[in-house]
BABA-367036 format. One line per 2 residues: number of its first residue (from 0); their letters; for each residue x, y, z of C-alpha. Coordinates in steps of 0.001 Angstrom, whole numbers. Layout:
<atoms>
NUM = a = X Y Z; ...
</atoms>
This chain:
<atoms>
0 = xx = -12894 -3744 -104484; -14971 -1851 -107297
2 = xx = -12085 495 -107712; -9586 -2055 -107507
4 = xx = -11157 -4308 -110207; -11662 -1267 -112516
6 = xx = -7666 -387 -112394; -7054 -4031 -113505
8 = xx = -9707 -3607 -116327; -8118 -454 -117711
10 = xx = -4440 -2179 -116969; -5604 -5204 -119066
12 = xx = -6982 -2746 -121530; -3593 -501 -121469
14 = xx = -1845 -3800 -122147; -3959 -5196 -124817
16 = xx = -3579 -1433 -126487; 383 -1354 -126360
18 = xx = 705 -5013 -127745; -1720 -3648 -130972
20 = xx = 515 -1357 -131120; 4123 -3156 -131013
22 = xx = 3421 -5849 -133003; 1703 -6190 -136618
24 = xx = -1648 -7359 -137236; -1288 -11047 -137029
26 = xx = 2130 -11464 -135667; 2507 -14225 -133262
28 = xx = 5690 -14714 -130783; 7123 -18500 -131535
30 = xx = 8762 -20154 -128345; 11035 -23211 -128257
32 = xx = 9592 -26203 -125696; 13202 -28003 -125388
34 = xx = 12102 -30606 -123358; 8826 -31535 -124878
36 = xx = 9762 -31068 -128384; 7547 -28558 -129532
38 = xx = 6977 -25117 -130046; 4063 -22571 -128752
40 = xx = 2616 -20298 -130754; 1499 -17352 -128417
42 = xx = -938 -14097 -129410; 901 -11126 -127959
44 = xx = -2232 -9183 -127952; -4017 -11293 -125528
46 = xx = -1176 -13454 -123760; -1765 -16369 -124329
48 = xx = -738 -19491 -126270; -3279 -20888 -128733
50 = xx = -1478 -23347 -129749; 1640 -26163 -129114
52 = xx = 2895 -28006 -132003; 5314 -30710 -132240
54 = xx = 8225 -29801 -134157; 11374 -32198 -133526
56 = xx = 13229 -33664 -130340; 15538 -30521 -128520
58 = xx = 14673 -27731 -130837; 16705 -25184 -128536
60 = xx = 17797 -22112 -130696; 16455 -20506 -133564
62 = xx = 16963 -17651 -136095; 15651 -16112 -138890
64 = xx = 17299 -16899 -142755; 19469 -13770 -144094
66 = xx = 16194 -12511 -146107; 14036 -12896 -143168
68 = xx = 11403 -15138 -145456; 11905 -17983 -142893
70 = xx = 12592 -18713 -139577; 15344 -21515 -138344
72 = xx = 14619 -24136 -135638; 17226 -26378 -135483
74 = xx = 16128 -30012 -133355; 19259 -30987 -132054
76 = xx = 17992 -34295 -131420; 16335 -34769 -134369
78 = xx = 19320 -34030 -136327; 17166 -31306 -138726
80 = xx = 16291 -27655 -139483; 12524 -27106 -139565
82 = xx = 11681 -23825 -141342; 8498 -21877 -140000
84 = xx = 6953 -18917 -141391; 8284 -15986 -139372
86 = xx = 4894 -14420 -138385; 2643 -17469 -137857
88 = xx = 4791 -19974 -137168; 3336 -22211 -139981
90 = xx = 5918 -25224 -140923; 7068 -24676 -144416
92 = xx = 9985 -27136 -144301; 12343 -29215 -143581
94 = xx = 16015 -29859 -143881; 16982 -33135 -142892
96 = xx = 21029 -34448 -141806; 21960 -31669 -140054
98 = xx = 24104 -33565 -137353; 22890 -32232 -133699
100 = xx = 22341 -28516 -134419; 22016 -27201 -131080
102 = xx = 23217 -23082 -131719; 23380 -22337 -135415
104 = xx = 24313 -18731 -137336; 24705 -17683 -141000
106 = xx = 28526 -16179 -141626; 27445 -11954 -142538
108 = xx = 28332 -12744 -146399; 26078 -15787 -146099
110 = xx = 28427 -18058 -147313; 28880 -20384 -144598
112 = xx = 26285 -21778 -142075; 27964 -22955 -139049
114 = xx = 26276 -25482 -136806; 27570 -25933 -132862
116 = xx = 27232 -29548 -132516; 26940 -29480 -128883
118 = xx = 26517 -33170 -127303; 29156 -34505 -130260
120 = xx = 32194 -31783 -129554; 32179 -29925 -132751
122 = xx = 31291 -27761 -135092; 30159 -28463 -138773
124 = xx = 30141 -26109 -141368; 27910 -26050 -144173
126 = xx = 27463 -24510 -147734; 24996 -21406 -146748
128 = xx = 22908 -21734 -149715; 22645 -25454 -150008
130 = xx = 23504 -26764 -146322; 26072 -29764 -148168
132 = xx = 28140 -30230 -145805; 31858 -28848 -146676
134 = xx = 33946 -29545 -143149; 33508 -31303 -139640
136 = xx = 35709 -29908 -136532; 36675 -31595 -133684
138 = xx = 36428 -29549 -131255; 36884 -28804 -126898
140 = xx = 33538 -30030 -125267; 30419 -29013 -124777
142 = xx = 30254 -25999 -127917; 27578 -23915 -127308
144 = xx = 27210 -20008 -128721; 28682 -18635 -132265
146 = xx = 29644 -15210 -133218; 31488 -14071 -136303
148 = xx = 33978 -11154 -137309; 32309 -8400 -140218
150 = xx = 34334 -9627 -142417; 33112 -13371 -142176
152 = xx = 36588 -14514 -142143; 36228 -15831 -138540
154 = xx = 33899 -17731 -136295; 33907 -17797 -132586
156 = xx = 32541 -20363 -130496; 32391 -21321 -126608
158 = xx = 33200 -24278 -125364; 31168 -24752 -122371
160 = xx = 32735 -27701 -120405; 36515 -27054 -121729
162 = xx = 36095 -23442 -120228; 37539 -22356 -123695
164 = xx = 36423 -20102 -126726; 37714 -20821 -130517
166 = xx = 38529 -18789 -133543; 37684 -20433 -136453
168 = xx = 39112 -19561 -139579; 36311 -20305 -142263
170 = xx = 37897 -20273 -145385; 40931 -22908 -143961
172 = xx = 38026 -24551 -142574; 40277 -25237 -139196
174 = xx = 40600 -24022 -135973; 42560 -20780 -135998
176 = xx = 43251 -20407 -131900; 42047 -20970 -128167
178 = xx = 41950 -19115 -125729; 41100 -20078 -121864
180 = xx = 38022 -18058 -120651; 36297 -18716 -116836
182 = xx = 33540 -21466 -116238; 31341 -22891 -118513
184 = xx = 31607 -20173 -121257; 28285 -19500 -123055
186 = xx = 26984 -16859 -124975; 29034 -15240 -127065
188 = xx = 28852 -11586 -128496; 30177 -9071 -130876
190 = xx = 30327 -5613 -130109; 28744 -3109 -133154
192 = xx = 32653 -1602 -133973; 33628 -5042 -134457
194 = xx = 35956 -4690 -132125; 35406 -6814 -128660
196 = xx = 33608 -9900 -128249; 31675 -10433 -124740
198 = xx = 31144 -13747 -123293; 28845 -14965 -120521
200 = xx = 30191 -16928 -117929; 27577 -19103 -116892
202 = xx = 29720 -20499 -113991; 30522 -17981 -113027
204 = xx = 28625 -14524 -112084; 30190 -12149 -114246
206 = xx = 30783 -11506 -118689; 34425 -11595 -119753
208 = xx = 35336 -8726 -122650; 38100 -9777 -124999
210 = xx = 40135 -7746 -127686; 39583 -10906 -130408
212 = xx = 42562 -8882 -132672; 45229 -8960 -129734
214 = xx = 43966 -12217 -128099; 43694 -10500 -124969
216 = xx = 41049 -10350 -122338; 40599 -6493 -121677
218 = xx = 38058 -6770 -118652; 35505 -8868 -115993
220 = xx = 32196 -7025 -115190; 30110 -8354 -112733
222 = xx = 26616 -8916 -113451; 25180 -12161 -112011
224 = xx = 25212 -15753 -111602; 24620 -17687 -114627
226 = xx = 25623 -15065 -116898; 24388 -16569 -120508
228 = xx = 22944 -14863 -123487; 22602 -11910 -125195
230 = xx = 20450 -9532 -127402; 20927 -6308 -128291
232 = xx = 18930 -3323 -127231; 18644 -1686 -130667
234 = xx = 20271 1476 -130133; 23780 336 -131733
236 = xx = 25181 1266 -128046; 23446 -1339 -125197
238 = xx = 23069 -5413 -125021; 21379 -7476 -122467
240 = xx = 22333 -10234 -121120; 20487 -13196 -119182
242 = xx = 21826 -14132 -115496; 19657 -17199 -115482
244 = xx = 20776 -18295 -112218; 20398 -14911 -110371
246 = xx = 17342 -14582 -111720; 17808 -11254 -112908
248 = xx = 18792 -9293 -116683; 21678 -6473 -116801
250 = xx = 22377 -3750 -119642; 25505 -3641 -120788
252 = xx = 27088 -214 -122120; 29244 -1712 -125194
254 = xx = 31226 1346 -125530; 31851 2305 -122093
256 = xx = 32562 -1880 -120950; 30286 -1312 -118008
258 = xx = 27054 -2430 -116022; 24387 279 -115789
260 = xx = 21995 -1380 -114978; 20594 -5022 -113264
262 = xx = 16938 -6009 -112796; 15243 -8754 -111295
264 = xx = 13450 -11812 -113826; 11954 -14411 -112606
266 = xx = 12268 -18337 -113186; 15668 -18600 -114773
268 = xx = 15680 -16066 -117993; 17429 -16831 -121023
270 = xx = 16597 -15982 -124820; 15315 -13570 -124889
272 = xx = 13428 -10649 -127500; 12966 -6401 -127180
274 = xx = 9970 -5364 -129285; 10579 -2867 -132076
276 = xx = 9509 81 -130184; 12377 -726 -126914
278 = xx = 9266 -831 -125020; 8938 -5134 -123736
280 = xx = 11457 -7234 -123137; 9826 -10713 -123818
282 = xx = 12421 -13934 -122002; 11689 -17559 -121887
284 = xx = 11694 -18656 -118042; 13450 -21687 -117932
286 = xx = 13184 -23236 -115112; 9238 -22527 -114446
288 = xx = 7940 -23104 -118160; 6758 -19468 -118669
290 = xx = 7778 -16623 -120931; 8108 -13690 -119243
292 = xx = 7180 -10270 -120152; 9019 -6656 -118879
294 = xx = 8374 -3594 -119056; 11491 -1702 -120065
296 = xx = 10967 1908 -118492; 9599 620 -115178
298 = xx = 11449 -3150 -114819; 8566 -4439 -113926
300 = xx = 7229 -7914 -114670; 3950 -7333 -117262
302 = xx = 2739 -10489 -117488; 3914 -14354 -117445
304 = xx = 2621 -16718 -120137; 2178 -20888 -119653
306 = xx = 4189 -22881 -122430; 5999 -26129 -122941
308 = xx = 8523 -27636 -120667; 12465 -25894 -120410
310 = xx = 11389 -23025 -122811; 14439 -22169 -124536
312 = xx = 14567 -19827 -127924; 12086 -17133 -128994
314 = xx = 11395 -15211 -131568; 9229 -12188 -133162
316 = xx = 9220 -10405 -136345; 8822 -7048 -134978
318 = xx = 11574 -7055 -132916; 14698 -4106 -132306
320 = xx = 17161 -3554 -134352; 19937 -6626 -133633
322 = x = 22163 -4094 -133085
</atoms>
């Protein structure tokens, strides 16, 4: 037992060292409560959350502004983007009438700010620098994820209950083409070469791969059910992606189109963060109101932190490249 609680100690300590050493002096990890409205502020250096503020009713995805001066939270019920400071988490702001922002993303020129309306069935697009509104879309139901083409001249999002995706052209402001995908569509990714866009099928238990340019789908890759979100592993090469159903996370080979590798994650993973240094992979647990900590080289499960109720986004400034 003396032995046994020593190898804890010096795991705890091993731990405590490696977070110091990821993340900057200060730096907390911000998580998204969507069902109690709030978000927790949680020290990655101890593991634990030291605070839970409210913020807005559904905030459920959230980003950081093209300069990286603020972070995004977009309250979906609250029909507003709160703007926190990036490291702490302070509120600086807010930016009220934003109609149900439930997945938002800045166009890569940063001229249009695009806004999945998900419980109305569209998609608003605003002025990126002043959020006026310029045009509202009806759209399939149920839009959920956003991706856009280099060139900003096209935005892409699923349509989770019309088993659809969209092209949007954003200078027309209109809807530029649909194409069928499998069930309940969700996250939505472009590859680095700007060249395929990967979907999860949350439905379903498997990502769908589509040549955007050609309108074709070039391949199905099995990875597990629930299939939903994405983040890159910040070599320009590999992506994760969420199976929030199976319970597990799979790396993705974006050149190659193929699986190599699927690990288990418990309580439902989906957002999900890789610290700078590719070491952690931090995911909110959805169903069991943790967020969950991995360690990349081994796939085991670090350490599991309490928040808020149906964690949803997360976010940390020293995180990997998004690429």
């Amino acid at each position: 037992m003396k032995y046994l609680g020593k190898t804890i100690l010096l795991a705890a300590v091993g731990f405590a060292a490696a977070a110091h050493a990821t993340f900057s002096p200060g730096e907390k990890v911000i998580v998204l409560n969507s069902g109690d409205g709030s978000i927790s502020i949680v020290d990655p250096v101890t593991r634990k959350e030291e605070k839970r503020v409210p913020v807005g009713k559904e905030p459920h995805h959230l980003m950081a502004t093209p300069d990286n001066k603020e972070l995004i939270v977009a309250n979906a019920a609250s029909n507003d983007l709160v703007f926190l400071d990036p490291k702490s988490g302070e509120i600086l702001r807010r930016v009220p009438d934003i109609s149900d922002p439930y997945q938002i993303g800045y166009s890569p020129d940063r001229k249009w700010f695009v806004s999945a309306s998900n419980r109305l069935d569209r998609v608003d697009i605003y002025h990126g620098g002043s959020f006026r509104l310029a045009k509202r879309l009806p759209t399939g139901k149920v839009p959920s994820h956003i991706a856009f083409s280099a060139d900003s001249k096209l935005a892409f999002v699923t349509l989770q209950e019309s088993s659809e995706f969209i092209a949007i052209d954003l200078e027309k402001q209109e809807i530029a083409w649909t194409m069928a995908t499998g069930k309940q569509p969700a996250g939505i990714w472009m590859t680095p070469d700007d060249r395929h866009l990967l979907i999860g099928i949350t439905g379903e238990s498997h990502l769908e791969i589509y040549d955007w340019r050609a309108r074709k789908l070039v391949k199905r890759i099995l990875t597990g059910l629930g299939a939903h979100n994405f983040v890159a592993k910040g070599d320009g090469r590999h992506v994760y992606l969420s199976n929030r159903m199976a319970n597990t996370i799979s790396l993705v080979d974006q050149q190659a189109l193929e699986v190599k590798e699927t690990f288990p994650v418990p309580g439902g993973p989906d957002c999900m963060e890789i610290t700078k240094d590719g070491r952690q992979l931090w995911t909110t647990s959805r169903w069991i109101r943790m967020v969950t900590v991995v360690d990349l080289e081994t796939k085991k499960v670090l350490h599991q932190i309490p928040v808020g109720k149906s964690p949803h986004g997360l976010y940390f400034q020293s995180h990997a490249p998004r690429r």
